[in-house]
Structures are given as structure tokens and as C-alpha cells.
C-alpha positions in Angstrom: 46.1 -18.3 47.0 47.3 -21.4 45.7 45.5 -24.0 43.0 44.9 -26.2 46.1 43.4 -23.9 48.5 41.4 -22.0 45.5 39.6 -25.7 44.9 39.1 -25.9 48.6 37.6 -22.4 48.7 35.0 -23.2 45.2 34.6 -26.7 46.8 33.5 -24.4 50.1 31.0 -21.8 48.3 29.1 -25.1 46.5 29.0 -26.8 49.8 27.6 -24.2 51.5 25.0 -23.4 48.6 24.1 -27.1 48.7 22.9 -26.9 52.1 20.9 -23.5 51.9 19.4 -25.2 48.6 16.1 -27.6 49.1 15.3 -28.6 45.4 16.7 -31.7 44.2 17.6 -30.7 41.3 19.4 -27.7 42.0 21.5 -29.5 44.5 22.4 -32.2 41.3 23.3 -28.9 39.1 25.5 -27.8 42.1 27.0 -31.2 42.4 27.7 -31.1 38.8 29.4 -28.0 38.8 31.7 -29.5 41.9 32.4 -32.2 39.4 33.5 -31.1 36.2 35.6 -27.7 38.1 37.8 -30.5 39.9 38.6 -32.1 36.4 38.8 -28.9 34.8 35.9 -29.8 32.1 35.2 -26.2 31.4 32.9 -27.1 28.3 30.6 -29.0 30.5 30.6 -26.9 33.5 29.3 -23.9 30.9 26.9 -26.4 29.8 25.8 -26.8 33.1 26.0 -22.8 34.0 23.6 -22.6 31.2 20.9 -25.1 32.3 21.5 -23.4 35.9 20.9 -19.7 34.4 18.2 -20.4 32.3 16.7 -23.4 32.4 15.6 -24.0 36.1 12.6 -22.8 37.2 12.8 -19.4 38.6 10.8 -20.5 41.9 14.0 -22.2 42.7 16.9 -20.2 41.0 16.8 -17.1 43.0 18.7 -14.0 42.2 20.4 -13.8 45.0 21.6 -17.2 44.3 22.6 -16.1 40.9 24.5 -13.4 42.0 26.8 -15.7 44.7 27.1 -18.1 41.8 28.7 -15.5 39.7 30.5 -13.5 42.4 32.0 -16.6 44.5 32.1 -19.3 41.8 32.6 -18.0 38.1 35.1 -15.1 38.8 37.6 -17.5 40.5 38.0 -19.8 37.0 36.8 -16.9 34.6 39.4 -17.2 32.2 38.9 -20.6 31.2 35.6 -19.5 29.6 34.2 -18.8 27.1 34.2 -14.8 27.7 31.0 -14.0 25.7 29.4 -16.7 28.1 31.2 -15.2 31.2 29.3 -12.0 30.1 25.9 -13.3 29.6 26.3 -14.5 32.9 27.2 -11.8 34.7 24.5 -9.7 33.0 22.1 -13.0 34.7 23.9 -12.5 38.2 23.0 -8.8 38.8 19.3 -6.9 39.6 20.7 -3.3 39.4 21.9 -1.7 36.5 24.3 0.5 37.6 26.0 -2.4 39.6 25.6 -4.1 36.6 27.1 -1.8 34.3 29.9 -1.1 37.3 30.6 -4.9 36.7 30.7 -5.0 32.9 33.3 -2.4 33.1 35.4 -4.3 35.6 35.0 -7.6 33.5 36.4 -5.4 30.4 39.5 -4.3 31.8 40.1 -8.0 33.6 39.8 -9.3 29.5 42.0 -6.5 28.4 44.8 -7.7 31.0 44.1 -11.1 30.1 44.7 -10.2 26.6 48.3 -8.7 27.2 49.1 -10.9 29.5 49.1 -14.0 27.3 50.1 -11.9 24.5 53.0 -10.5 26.0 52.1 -7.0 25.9 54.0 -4.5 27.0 52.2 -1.3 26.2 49.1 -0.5 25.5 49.9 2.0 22.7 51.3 -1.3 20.5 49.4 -1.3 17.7 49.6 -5.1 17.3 47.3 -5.0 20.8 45.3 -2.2 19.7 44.5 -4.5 16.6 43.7 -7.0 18.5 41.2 -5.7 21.0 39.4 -3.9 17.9 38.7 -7.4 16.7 38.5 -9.7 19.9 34.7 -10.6 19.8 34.3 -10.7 23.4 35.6 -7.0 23.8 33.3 -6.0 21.2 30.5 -7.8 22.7 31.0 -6.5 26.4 31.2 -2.9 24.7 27.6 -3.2 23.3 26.2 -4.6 26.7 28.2 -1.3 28.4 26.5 0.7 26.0 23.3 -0.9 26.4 23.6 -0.4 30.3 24.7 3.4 29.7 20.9 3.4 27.7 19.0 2.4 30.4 20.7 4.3 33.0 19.9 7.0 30.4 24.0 8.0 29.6 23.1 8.9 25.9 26.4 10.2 25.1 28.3 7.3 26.5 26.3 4.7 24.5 26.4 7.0 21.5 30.0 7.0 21.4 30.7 3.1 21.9 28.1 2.3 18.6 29.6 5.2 16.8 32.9 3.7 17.2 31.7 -0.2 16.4 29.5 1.0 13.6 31.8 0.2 10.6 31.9 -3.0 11.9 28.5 -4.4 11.3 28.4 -2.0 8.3 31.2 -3.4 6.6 30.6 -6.9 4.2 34.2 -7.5 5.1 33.8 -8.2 8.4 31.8 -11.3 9.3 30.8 -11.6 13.2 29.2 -14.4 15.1 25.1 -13.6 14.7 25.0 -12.8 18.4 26.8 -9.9 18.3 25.5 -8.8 15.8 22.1 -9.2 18.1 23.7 -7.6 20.6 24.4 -4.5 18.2 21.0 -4.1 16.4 19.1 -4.5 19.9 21.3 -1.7 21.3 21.0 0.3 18.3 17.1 -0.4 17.7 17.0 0.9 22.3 19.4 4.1 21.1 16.9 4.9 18.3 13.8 4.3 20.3 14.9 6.9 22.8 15.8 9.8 20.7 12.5 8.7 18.1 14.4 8.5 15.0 11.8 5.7 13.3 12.9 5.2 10.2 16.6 3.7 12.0 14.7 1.7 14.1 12.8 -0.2 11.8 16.0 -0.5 9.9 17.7 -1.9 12.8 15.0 -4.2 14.2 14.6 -5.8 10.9 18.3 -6.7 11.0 17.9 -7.5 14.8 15.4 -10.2 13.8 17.1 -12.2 11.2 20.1 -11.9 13.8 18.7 -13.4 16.7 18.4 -17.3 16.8 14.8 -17.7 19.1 12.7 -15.1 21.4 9.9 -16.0 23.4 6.4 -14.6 23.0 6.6 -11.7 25.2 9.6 -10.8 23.7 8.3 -11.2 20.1 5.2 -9.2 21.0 7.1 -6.6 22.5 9.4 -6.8 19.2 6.7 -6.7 16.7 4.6 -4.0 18.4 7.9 -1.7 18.3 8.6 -2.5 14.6 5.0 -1.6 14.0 5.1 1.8 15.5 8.1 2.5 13.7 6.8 1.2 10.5 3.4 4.0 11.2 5.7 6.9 12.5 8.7 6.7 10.2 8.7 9.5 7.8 10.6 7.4 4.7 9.3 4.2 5.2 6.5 3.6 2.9 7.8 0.4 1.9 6.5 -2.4 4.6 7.0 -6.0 2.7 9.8 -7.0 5.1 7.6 -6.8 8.1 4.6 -8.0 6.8 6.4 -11.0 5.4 7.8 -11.9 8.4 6.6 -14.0 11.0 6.8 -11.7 13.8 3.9 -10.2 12.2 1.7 -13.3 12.7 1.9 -13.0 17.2 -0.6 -9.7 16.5 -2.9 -11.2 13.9 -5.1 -13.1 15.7 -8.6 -11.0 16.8 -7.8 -11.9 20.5 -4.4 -10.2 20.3 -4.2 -6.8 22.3 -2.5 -5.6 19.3 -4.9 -6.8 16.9 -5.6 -3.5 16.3 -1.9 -2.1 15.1 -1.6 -4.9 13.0 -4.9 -3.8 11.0 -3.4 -0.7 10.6 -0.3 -2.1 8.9 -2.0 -3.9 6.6 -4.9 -1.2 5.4 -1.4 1.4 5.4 0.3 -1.3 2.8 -2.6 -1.7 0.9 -3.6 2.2 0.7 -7.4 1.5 2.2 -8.1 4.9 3.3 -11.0 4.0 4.8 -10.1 1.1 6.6 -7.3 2.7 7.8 -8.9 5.7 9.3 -11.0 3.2 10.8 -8.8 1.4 12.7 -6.8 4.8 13.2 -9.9 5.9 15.8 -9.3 2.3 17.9 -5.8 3.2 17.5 -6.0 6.6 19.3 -8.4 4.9 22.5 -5.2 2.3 22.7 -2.2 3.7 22.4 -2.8 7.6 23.3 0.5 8.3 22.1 -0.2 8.2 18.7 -2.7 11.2 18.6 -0.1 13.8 18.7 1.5 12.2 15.2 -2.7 12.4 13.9 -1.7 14.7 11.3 1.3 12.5 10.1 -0.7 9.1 9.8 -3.3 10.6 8.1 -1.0 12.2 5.3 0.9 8.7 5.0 -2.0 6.7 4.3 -2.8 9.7 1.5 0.5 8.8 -0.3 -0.1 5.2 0.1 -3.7 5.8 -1.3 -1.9 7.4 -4.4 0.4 4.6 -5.3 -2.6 2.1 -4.7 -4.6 4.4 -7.1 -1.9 4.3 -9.4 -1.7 0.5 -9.3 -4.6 0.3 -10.0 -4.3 1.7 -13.7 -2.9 0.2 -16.7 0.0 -0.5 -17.4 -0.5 1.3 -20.8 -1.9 4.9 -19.5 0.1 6.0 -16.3 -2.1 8.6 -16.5 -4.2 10.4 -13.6 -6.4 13.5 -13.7 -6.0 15.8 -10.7 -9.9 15.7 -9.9 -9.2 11.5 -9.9 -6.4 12.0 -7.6 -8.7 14.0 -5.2 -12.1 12.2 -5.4 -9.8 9.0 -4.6 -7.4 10.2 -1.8 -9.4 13.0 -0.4 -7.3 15.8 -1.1 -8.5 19.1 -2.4 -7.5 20.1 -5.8 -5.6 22.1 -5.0 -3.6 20.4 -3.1 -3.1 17.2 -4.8 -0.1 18.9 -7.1 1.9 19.0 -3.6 1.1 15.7 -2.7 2.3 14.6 -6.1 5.3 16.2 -5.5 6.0 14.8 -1.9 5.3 11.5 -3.7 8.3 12.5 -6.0 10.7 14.1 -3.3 10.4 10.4 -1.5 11.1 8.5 -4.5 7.9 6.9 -4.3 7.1 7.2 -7.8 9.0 9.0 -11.4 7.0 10.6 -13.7 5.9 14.3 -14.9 3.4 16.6 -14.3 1.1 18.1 -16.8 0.3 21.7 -15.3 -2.1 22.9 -18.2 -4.5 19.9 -18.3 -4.0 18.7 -14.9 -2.5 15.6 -14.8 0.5 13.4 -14.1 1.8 10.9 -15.8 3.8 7.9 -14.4 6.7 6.1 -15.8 8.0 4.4 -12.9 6.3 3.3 -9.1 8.4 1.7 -6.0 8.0 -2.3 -6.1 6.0 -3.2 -2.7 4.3 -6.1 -1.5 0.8 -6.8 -2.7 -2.3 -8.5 -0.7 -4.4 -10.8 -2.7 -6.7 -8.1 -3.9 -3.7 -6.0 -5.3 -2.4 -9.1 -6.9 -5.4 -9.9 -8.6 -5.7 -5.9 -10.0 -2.0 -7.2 -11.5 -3.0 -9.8 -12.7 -6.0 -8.4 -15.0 -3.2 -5.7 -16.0 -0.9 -8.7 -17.3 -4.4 -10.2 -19.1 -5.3 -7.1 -20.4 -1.7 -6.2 -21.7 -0.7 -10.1 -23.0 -4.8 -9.3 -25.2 -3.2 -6.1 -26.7 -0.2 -7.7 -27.8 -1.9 -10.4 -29.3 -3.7 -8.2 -30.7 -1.0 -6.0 -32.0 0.7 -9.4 -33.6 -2.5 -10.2 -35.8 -2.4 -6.6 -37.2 1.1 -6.3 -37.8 0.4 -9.8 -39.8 -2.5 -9.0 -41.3 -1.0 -5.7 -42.7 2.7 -7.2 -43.7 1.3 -10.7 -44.4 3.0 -10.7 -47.8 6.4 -9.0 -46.4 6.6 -11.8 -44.0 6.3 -14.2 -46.6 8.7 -13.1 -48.8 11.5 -12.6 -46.3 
């Protein structure tokens, strides 16, 4: 097909969608993209495909529309794209996902023979061209959205393979990609872990998703924060939760009208080591979200731990030192238990220290650094009082005993 009859054949497809199209508006965005293809503005014609794909009201962009956009439009100029836009709009254009992830493959191999072609590739062995598909964006970009497809149509192997593969890339301080891929590879990731329940990768991943993505909406950041949450409860080495409770997404669940309100009580009486409160809001938790019951026995040994290290904050900061009947009166563990829990407490690295077997007592030299709540940071505070009164103290006797030494020197 020649340039002349390929503009006929686009001028055609608008034309035609013009006249099936009743809102004024759309007809404009369709006039638009007539425009700026005939003078070969491709910047403003993706500006355009953007304001068509997400900005119009869905009442009068239709998905069917979409998809004849995409299928009789895009593909014919594709490669004067932007490719990473040319794949967020095919992921738009399509309602299934195995004709979605069908598509995604077919867009791959049409940038791969892009790629040679203005490269001059011969063979695909060349490993000048292997190099450069390993660090073309778009290619890396499309491979996350494949593996994100292979997810949902629940091809675990498939998608496992693709972010083993691009793992060392967003591993790696060496290697600095655009913040929506790196999106594109914590959401996948944080969808991978969700599926097989490994927790503690999940919050991992979602944190790193958040500080990659540049805006979600509210559903979307409900959704978000509602996942981290769980994670943060279920994970069986996170007992450290100041990232999430710092962070804004925190705030979309805080409010008493929220249908989350509950989970994010839970958070917060978790970080703080309220066994009471916690246990409180557990019960609610269990009516809610049934799921949870059948980790019961997990939760309630987590917010035993946390309990500790509160109970341990809560002592001086000159006598680290804690009875085992204090331990159990505080946490509500049997004595006889408590020198397990201390232990577990070790094995996670949640606190350094030594056990006194005979009298019954450890003794801390070290506790994990975690976010406080206002109550907590008052306790430090009268710690720093109490400590800066001793050393006062300590001064005037040292004085008082060597006044005459001091004097002389």
C-alpha cells in the first residue's frame, strides 16, 4: 500500500468513526487526530490519543471504539510512537486478556523487527542486538505487561520466568529506568507475590511500587493500601511498619467512615504493641475480612512480640533489664513460655541481648529502631529527662569528689 493510499485508508477509518460518533467532542478529538496524522505531528497526535484514552468520559468513549481506534488507526503509523505509549494503548483497546496478552506478544516481535531493521541486523544471535533489546525500555516494559497478562490468565511459570530474568535490573543501583517501569515491575511483582502469599515480598514490593508511581485514584489507593496492610499483618519478618504508617496511603483508611477503618486500627495498635486494643479490633477484623481467621494463631503471636519490644521501650535506658514473671503478666505468656518468645524475638533480629537462665531474666543491649506514636515518644522522652538528671548528677559528684584535682590541672 502506498503513503497516499495508507492516508486515504486512516482518513477513511476517522471518517467513518466521525459519523457513528454523536458527542461533540469526540468528533473534535477525531478531527484532531485527522489533523496532526496528515502533517505527521506525532507528539500531538499522542497528546491527543491520551486525552481520547483517558480523559473522555467513558459514556462516550466506548470500548469497542477503543479497540477500532487501536486496531484500524494506531497500528498503521505505530512506529512513529512513542512505543511505551503504543503499549499503554493497546493494553486500553482490548476487554479480554488472553487477546490482550495474544496482542502484547505480537506488538513485541513487530518492535523487535523494528529494532533490526533500523539497526541493520542481520542475526539475531549478534550480540550487539542482544544488548540492545536487554536495555531498550520499551522491550522491557512490554515484557512486564506480558508477564502481568500471563498472572491474570494464571500462567505462573511464564510470568515467573520474565521477572526472574528482568530482576537484576531494578535490583541493580547501576541501572537507572524511567519511574514507570519501574511501576510496571513492582505492580507485577507485588500481583506474583499476592498469588503465591509470600507477604513479606509483597510489602517490600508495594512500598517500592508506591514511591514509583506518579498519581492513583482513590479506588486504586484503597485497593493499594488495603493490600499493603494485609501484608504488613501476615508477613512473618515484618515487624517493622514505619514506612507504611508514614505514608499517605495510610491516611484513605483512617477516617471512622472508611470500610477499612477497621484494618487500619489494627496497624496502628500492632506498631504500638497495645495487646489489648489489638485483640480488640482483631474480633471486628475476623466478622470483615473472614480470611484472616485461619492466620488467628499467627496475629495473635505477632502482636506478643510487638508487646515485648513496647515493654522493653518502655524501661530505662540504664537497666535493660526484664524479669520473666514481667514479661508474662505484660504480654500474656506463661512463664514458661516467655524464654521461647525471647528467643523468637532474637532469631528475628528484633532485639540483642542475653538471657539470665538462673534468676530469670534477660537483659537488653540493643532493640530494632521503629516508629513511635505520640505516647511512645513521650515514654522517650522521660527516658532522655531521666538519663540527662543522672548525668548531671554524676558531673556534680565527680566535682565534688575531685574538686581540688580539677583545679590544679
Amino acid at each position: 500500500m502506498s503513503a497516499m493510499d495508507l492516508d486515504n485508508d486512516v482518513s477513511t477509518v476517522l471518517a467513518v468513526l466521525r459519523s457513528e460518533s454523536e458527542a461533540p467532542e469526540l468528533i473534535n478529538i477525531l478531527y484532531q487526530l485527522e489533523d496532526f496524522y496528515e502533517r505527521k505531528l506525532w507528539h500531538q497526535l499522542t497528546q491527543v490519543l491520551d486525552e481520547f484514552y483517558y480523559s473522555l468520559d467513558k459514556s462516550i468513549v466506548s470500548p469497542t471504539l477503543k479497540f477500532k481506534i487501536y486496531s484500524l488507526f494506531i497500528t498503521q503509523f505505530q512506529s512513529k510512537l512513542n512505543p511505551i505509549k503504543v503499549v499503554d494503548f493497546l493494553l486500553e483497546s482490548f476487554v479480554k486478556s488472553e487477546e490482550t496478552l495474544e496482542k502484547l506478544v505480537g506488538l513485541k516481535q513487530d518492535f523487535l523487527t523494528q529494532i533490526k531493521k533500523e539497526h541493520n541486523f542481520k542475526d539475531e544471535d549478534d550480540p550487539e542486538y542482544k544488548q540492545m533489546i536487554d536495555e531498550d525500555e520499551a522491550i522491557i516494559y512490554i515484557d512486564l505487561q506480558i508477564a502481568r497478562y500471563n498472572l491474570i490468565l494464571n500462567k505462573l511459570n511464564e510470568s515467573e520466568e520474565i521477572l526472574s530474568r528482568l530482576a537484576p535490573k531494578f535490583e541493580s543501583s547501576n541501572i537507572n529506568l524511567n519511574k514507570k517501569i519501574n511501576a510496571a515491575y513492582y505492580l507485577t511483582k507485588c500481583e506474583y507475590c499476592k498469588i503465591i502469599e509470600n507477604y513479606n515480598d509483597y510489602y517490600t514490593n508495594g512500598l517500592l511500587y508506591l514511591s514509583s508511581v506518579p498519581t492513583l485514584n482513590e479506588e486504586e489507593k484503597v485497593k493499594v493500601c488495603y493490600e499493603l496492610c494485609v501484608a504488613a499483618l501476615l508477613g512473618d519478618k515484618i515487624y517493622n511498619f514505619g514506612e507504611l504508617i508514614l505514608h499517605d496511603i495510610l491516611q484513605v483508611i483512617s477516617q471512622e467512615s472508611s470500610q477499612y477503618n477497621w484494618l487500619y486500627n489494627l496497624i496502628q495498635n500492632l506498631n504500638s504493641g497495645d495487646l489489648h486494643e489489638f485483640n480488640k479490633w482483631l474480633d471486628v477484623a475476623f466478622k470483615r475480612s473472614p480470611m484472616l481467621t485461619k492466620y488467628e494463631l499467627f496475629l495473635k503471636q505477632k502482636i506478643i512480640i510487638m508487646a515485648l519490644l513496647e515493654l522493653i521501650s518502655k524501661k530505662p535506658t540504664t537497666n535493660k533489664q526484664l524479669s520473666f514473671k514481667e514479661i508474662s503478666e505484660f504480654t500474656g505468656t506463661p512463664v514458661n513460655d516467655v524464654e521461647h518468645l525471647i528467643i523468637k524475638c532474637f532469631s528475628l533480629k528484633l532485639i540483642q541481648g542475653y538471657i539470665n537462665q538462673i534468676d530469670e531474666l534477660l537483659i537488653i543491649t540493643w532493640i530494632q529502631p521503629r516508629i513511635l506514636n505520640l505516647n511512645q515518644v513521650k515514654t522517650l522522652y522521660n527516658h532522655l529527662v531521666d538519663w540527662d538528671s543522672q548525668v548531671d548528677k554524676l558531673a556534680k559528684t565527680v566535682y565534688a569528689s575531685g574538686g581540688t584535682v580539677w583545679a590544679g590541672i
